[in-house]
C-alpha positions in Angstrom: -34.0 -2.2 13.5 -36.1 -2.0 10.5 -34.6 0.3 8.0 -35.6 2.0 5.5 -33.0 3.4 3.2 -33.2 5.5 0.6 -30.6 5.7 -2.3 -29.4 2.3 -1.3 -27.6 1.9 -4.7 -25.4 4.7 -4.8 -21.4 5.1 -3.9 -22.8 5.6 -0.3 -25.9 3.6 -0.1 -24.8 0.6 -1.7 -21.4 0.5 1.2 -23.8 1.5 4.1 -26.5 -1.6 2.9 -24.0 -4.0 3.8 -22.9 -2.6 6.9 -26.5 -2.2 8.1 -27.2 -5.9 6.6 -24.1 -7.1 8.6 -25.4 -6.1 11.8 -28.4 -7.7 11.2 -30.9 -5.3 10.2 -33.5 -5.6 8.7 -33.3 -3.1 5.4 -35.4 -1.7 2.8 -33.4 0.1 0.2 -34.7 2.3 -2.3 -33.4 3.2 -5.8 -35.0 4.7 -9.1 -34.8 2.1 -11.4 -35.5 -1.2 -11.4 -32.3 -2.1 -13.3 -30.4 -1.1 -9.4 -32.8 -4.3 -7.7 -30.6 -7.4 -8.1 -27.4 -4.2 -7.1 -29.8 -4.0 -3.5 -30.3 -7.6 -3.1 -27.0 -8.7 -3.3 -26.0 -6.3 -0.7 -28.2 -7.9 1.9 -31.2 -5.5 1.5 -35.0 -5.9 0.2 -35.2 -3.5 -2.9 -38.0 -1.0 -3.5 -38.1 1.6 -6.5 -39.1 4.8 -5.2 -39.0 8.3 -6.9 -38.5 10.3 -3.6 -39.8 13.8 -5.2 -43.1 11.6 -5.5 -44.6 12.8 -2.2 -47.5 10.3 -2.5 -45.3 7.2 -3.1 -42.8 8.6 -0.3 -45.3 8.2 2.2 -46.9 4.7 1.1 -43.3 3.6 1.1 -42.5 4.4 4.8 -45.6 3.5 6.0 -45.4 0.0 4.0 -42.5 -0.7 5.3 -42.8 0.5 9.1 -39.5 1.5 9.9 -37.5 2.0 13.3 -35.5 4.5 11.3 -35.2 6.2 7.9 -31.8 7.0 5.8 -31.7 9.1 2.9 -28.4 9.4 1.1 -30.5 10.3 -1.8 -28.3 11.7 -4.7 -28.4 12.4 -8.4 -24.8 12.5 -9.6 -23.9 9.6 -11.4 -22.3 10.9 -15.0 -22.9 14.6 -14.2 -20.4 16.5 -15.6 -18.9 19.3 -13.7 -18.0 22.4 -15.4 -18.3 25.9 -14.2 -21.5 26.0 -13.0 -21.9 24.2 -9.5 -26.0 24.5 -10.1 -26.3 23.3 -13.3 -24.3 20.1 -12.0 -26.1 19.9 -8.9 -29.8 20.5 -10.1 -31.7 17.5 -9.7 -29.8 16.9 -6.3 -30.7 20.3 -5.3 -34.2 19.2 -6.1 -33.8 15.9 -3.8 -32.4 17.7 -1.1 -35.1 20.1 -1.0 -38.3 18.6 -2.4 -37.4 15.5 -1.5 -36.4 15.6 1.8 -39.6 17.5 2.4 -41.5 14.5 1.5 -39.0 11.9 3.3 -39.7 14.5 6.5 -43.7 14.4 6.1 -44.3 10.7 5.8 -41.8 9.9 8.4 -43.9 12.2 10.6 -47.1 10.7 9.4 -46.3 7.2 10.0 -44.6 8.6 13.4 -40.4 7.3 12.5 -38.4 8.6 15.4 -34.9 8.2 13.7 -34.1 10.1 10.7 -30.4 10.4 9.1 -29.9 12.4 5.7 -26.9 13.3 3.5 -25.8 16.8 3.7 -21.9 18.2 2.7 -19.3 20.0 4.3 -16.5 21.0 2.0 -16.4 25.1 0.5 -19.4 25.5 3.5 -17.7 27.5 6.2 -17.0 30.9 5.9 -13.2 31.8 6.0 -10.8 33.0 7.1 -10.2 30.5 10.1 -8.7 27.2 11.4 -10.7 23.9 11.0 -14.3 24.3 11.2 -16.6 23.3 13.7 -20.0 22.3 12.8 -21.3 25.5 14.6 -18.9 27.9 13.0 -20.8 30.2 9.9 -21.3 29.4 6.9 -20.8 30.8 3.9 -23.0 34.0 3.5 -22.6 35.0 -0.2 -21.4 31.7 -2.2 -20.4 32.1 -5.9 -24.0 33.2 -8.2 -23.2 29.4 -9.4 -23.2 27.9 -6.5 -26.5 29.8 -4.5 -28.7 27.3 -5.6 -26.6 24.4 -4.3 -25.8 25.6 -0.8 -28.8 27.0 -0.5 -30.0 23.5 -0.9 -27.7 22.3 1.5 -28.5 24.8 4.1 -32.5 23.9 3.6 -31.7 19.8 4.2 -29.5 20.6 7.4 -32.1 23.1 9.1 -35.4 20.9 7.8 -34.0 17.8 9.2 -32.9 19.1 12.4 -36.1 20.9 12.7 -38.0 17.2 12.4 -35.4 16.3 15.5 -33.2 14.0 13.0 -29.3 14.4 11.9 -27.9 15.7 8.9 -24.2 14.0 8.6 -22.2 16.9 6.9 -19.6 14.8 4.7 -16.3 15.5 3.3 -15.4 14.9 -0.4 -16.0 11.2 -1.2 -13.7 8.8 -2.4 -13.3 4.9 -2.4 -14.0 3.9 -6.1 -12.8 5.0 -9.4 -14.8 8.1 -10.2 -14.7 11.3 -12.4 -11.9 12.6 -10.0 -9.5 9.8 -10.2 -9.9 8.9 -13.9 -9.4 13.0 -14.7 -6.4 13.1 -12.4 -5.1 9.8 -14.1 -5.2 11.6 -17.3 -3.4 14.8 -15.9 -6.9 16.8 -16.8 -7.3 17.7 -12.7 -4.7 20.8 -12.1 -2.8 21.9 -9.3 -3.9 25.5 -9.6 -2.0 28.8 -8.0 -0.2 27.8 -5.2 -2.4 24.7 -4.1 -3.8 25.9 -1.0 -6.8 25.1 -1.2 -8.7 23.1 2.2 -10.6 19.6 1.5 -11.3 17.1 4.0 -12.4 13.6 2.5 -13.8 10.9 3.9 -13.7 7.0 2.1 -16.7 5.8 1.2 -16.9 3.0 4.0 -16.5 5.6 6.6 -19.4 7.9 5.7 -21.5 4.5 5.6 -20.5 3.8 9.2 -20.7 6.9 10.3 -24.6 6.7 9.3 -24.5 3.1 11.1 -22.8 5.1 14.4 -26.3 8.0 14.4 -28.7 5.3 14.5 -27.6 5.3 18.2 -27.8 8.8 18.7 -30.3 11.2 19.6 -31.5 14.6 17.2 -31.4 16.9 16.7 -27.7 17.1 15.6 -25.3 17.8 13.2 -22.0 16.0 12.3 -19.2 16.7 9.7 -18.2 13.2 8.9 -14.9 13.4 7.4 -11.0 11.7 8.0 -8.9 13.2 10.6 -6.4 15.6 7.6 -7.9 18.1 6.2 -4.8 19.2 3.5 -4.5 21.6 0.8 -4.7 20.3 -2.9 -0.4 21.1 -3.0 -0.4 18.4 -0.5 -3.4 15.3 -1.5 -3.4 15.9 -5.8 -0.1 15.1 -6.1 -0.4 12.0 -3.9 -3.4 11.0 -5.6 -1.9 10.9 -8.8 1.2 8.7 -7.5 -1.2 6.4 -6.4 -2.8 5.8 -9.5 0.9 5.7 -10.6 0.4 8.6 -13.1 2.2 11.4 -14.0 2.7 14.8 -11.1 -0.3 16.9 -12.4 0.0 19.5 -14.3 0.2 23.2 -12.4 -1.6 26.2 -13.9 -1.6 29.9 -12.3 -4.3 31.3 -10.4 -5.8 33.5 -13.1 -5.8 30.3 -16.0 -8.0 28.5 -13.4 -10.4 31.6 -12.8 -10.9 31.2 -16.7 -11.9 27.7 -16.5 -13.4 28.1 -13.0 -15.2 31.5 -13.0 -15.7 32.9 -8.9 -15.9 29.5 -7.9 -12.3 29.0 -8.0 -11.9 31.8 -5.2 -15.0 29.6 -3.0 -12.4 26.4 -3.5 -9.5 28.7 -2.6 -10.3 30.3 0.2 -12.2 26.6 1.7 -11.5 25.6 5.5 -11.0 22.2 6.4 -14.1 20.1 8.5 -13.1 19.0 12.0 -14.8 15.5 12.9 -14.3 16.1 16.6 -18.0 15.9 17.6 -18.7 13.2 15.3 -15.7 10.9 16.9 -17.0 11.6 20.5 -20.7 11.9 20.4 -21.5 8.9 18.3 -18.5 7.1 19.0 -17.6 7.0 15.6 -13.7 6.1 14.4 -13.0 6.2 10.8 -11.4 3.3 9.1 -9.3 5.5 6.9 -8.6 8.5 9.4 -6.2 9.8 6.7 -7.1 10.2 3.0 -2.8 9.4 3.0 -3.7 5.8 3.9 -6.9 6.0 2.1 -6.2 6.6 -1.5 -3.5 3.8 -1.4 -6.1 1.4 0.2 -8.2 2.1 -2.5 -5.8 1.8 -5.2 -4.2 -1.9 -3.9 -1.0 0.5 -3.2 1.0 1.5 -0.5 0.0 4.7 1.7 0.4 7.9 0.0 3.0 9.9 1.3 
């Protein structure tokens, strides 16, 4: 196919622009900056700088490039610094997410692209309580005054791309590379807080990238979490993490020290369900690399399984 990717540079894009140039197809990958081209090119992709929030240059860019199929893993994390507010993090991807995959959506129907895959998140989503969450199960109604912004985001990529007929690949927490978790967790800054039970499901950075490979086969509209196959409380993965970055056991704090930190947004992360990736495995015949993040953060790492 001829692709046309957007985000191609970041800790997603850059992982799915060599699987996409390894199976020989033909990819144009976006980025921001010109200083991310030779980053695209190496991968095996032809680069293009494209601001995707500029609708005018979103839809000379599709049409330029006449694509069988359009992937946006547009993002605008790199160096943001959490804190207590989820919004303030997330801003300008709240802004790509919404104005931007409004302008992806209209010049892909303009130039008449039939296959569109875009980012979306699953982690904190589903409304509890319950087992492992299904991608038809609620979501959460009343998020933290923090986070609205955010997952209301979120809840405006999934329904705008489904409504255009393409799929929105609902992803667990990343990992695969040294980032701001790893390095804060090295440093024993990342706490275990209350009595750790709090859900994530993760997914390694190659998997989400194939997963993305896997729905250029599949039909929309449609929805997938893409995430490993053990979804585990932070009592169970933070600890592990930090032995396989061979630092100390991280430090534990009560429930009421992290609130301070945290503000309501602690009681999203404690009350989280886990992602299943059921529908994902079967319907687009997708099977993770890494299917636990137990085997995952030691691949990572050069070390042995986390157990």
């Amino acid at each position: 196919m001829r692709i046309l990717l957007i985000g191609a540079s970041g800790a997603v894009g850059i992982h799915l622009t060599r699987q996409l140039a390894a199976q020989d197809h033909e990819v144009t990958g976006t980025c921001r900056s010109a200083a991310s081209k030779g980053k695209i090119r190496a991968a095996g992709a032809t680069p293009l700088v494209l601001d995707v929030l500029d609708a005018a240059a979103t839809r000379s860019a599709v049409a330029g490039t006449r694509p069988d199929a359009v992937i946006c893993q547009a993002t605008a994390l790199a160096g943001a610094r959490f804190g207590r507010s989820l919004d303030k993090t997330f801003g300008p991807t709240n802004r790509l997410r919404t104005e931007g995959t409004a302008n992806v959506i209209a010049a892909v129907q303009s130039a008449g692209v039939r296959r569109l895959v875009a980012q979306s998140f699953a982690p904190y989503r589903y409304a509890s309580p319950g087992p492992v969450a299904a991608e038809d199960d609620p979501l959460l109604a009343t998020p933290p005054a923090s986070a609205a912004q955010t997952f209301a985001a979120m809840t405006s990529l999934d329904e705008a791309v489904t409504a255009a007929g393409g799929i929105a690949l609902r992803y667990g927490g990343f990992y695969g590379e040294p980032d701001q978790m790893t390095a804060a967790v090295a440093r024993r800054r990342y706490p275990l807080v209350g009595d750790g039970r709090a859900m994530m499901s993760f997914i390694h950075l190659h998997d989400a990238a194939s997963a993305a490979v896997a729905a250029l086969e599949a039909d929309g509209p449609a929805i997938y979490n893409v995430t490993d196959d053990e979804p585990a409380p932070m009592r169970e993965w933070l600890p592990a993490l930090a032995a396989a970055l061979g630092a100390k056991p991280p430090r534990h704090v009560p429930e009421w020290a992290g609130r301070l930190a945290m503000g309501a947004g602690l009681d999203m992360m404690m009350q989280a369900r886990g992602a299943a990736n059921t529908k994902a495995r079967k319907e687009l015949a997708w099977t993770p690399r890494y299917p636990s993040w137990r085997d995952g953060f030691g691949a990572i790492l050069g070390g042995q399984p986390a157990r």
